[in-house]
C-alpha positions as protocol buffer text, in pm:
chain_id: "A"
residue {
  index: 1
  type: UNK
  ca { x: 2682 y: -1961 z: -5758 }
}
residue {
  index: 2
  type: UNK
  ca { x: 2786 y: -2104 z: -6100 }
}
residue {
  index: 3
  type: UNK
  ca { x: 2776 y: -2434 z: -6197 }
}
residue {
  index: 4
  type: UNK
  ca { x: 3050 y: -2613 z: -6350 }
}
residue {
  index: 5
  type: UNK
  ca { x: 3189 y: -2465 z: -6654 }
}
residue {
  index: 6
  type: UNK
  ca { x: 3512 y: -2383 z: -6844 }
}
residue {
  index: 7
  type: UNK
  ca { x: 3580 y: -2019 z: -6909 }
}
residue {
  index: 8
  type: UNK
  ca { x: 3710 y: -2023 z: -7240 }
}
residue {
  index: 9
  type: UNK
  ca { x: 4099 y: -1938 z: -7264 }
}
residue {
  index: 10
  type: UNK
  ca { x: 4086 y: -1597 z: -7411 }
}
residue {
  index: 11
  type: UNK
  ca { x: 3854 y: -1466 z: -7087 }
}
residue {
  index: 12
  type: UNK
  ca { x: 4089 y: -1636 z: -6793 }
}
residue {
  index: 13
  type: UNK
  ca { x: 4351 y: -1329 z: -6749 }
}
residue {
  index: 14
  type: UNK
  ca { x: 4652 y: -1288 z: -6531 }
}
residue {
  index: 15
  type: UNK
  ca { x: 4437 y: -1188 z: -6223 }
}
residue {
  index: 16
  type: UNK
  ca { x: 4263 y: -1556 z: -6209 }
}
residue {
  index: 17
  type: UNK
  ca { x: 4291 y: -1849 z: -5997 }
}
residue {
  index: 18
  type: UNK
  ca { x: 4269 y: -2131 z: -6258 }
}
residue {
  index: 19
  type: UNK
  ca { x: 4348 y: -2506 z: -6189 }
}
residue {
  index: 20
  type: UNK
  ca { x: 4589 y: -2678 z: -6343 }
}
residue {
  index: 21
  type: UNK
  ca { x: 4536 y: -3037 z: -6357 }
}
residue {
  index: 22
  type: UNK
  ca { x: 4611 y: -3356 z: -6576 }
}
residue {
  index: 23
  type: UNK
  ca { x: 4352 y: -3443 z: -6800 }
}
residue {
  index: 24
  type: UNK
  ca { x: 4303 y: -3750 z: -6673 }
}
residue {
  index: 25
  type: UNK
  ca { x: 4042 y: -3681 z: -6369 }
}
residue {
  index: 26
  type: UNK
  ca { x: 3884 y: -3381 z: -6260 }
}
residue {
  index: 27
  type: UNK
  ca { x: 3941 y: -3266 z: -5919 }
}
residue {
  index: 28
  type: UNK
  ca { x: 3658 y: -3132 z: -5706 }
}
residue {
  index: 29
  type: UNK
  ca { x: 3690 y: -2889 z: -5451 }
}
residue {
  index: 30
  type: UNK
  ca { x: 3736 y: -2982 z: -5128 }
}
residue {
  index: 31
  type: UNK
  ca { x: 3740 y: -2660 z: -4946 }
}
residue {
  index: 32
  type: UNK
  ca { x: 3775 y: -2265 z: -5010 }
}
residue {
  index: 33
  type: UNK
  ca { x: 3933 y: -2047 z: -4711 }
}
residue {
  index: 34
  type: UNK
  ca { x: 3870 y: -1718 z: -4904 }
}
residue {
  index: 35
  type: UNK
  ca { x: 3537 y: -1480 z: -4976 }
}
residue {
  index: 36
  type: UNK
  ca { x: 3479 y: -1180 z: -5176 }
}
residue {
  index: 37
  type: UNK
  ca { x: 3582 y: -887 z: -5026 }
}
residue {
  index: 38
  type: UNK
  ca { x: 3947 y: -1109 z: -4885 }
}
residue {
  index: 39
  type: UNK
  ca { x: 4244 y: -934 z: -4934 }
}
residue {
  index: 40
  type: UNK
  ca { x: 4514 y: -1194 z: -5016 }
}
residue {
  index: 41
  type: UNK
  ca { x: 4872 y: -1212 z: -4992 }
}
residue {
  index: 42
  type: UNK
  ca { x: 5087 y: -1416 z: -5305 }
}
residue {
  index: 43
  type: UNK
  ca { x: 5118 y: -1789 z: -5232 }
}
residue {
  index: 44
  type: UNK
  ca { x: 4845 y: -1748 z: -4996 }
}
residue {
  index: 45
  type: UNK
  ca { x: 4618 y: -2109 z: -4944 }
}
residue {
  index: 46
  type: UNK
  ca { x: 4315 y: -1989 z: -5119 }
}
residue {
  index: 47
  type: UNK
  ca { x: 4184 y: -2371 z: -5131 }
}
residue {
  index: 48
  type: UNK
  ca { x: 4189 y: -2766 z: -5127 }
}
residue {
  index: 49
  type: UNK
  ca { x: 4125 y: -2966 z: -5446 }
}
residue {
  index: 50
  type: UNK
  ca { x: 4131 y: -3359 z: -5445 }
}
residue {
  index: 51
  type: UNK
  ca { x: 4203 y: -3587 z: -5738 }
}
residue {
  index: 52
  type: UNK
  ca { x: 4308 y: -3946 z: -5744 }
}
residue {
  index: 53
  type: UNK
  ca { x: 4220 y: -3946 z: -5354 }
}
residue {
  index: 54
  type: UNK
  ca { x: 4534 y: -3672 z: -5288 }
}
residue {
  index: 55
  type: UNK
  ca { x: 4426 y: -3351 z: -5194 }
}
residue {
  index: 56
  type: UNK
  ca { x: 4625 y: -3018 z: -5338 }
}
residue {
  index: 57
  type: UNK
  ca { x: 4651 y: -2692 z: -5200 }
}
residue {
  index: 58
  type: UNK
  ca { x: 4613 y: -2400 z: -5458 }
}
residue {
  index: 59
  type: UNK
  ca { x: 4768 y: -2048 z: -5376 }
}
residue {
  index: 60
  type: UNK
  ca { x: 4724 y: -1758 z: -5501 }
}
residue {
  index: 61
  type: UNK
  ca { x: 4995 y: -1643 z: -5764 }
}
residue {
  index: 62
  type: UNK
  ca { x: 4969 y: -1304 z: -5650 }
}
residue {
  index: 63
  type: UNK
  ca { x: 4818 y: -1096 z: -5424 }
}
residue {
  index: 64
  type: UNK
  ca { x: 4471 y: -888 z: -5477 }
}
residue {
  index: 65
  type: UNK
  ca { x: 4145 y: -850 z: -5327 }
}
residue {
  index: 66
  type: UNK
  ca { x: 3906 y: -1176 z: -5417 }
}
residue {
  index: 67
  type: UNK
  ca { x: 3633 y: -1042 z: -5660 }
}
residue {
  index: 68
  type: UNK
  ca { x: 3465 y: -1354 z: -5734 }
}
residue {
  index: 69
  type: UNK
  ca { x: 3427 y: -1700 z: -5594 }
}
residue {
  index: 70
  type: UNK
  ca { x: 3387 y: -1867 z: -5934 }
}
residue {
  index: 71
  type: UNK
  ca { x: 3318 y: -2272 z: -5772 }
}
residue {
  index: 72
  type: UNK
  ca { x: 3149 y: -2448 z: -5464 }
}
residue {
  index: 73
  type: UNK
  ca { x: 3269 y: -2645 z: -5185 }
}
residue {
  index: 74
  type: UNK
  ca { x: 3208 y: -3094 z: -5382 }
}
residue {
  index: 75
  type: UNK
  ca { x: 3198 y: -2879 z: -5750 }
}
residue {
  index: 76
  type: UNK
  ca { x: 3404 y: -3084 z: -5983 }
}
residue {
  index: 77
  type: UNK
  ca { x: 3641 y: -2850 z: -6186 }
}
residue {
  index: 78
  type: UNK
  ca { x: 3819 y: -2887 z: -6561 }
}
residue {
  index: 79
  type: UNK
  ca { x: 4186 y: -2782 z: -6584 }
}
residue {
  index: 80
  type: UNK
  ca { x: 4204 y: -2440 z: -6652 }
}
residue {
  index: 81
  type: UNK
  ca { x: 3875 y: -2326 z: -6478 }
}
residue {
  index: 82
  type: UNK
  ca { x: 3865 y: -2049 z: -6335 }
}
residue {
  index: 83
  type: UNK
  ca { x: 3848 y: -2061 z: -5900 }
}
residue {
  index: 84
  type: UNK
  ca { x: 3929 y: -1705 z: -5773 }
}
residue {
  index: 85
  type: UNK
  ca { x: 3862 y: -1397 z: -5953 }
}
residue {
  index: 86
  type: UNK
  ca { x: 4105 y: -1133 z: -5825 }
}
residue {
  index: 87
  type: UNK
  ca { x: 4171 y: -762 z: -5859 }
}
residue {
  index: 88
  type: UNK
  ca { x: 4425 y: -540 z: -5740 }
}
residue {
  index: 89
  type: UNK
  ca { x: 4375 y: -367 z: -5482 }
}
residue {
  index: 90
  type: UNK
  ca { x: 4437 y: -4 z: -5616 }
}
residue {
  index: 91
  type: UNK
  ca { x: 4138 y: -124 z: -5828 }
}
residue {
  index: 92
  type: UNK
  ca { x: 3899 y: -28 z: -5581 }
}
């Protein structure tokens, strides 16, 4: 598992999960519903994240097979991090 880092803005590509967040507090993850290996659908839940005591949903923007878990279940996260690395699925 990784601890918690930014991945700089020229690595994050269009087949990411990234957070995108108001500077002003970090969120931490709450829970992830997804493991490598998941095959996902667009706009499905892929995880909770709480800030400011409200907890978010994110979705995946599209839909792939989950390559990477990039956080942990209580991991703060930065806005932009990366959460899900995905691939298509004809990239198998």
């Amino acid at each position: 598992a990784l601890v918690s880092s930014t991945v700089p803005a020229e690595f994050v590509t269009s087949r990411d999960v990234a957070v995108i967040t108001p500077v002003c507090e970090s969120p931490a993850v709450v829970s992830l519903t997804v493991s490598p290996g998941d095959v996902l659908q667009e706009g499905q839940a892929v995880g909770i994240l709480e800030a400011m005591k409200m907890q978010n949903e994110v979705s995946a923007p599209h839909g792939g097979v989950v390559a990477e878990v990039m956080v942990e279940t209580g991991q703060a996260v930065d806005s932009g991090q990366v959460l899900i690395r995905l691939e298509s699925a004809s990239d198998e």
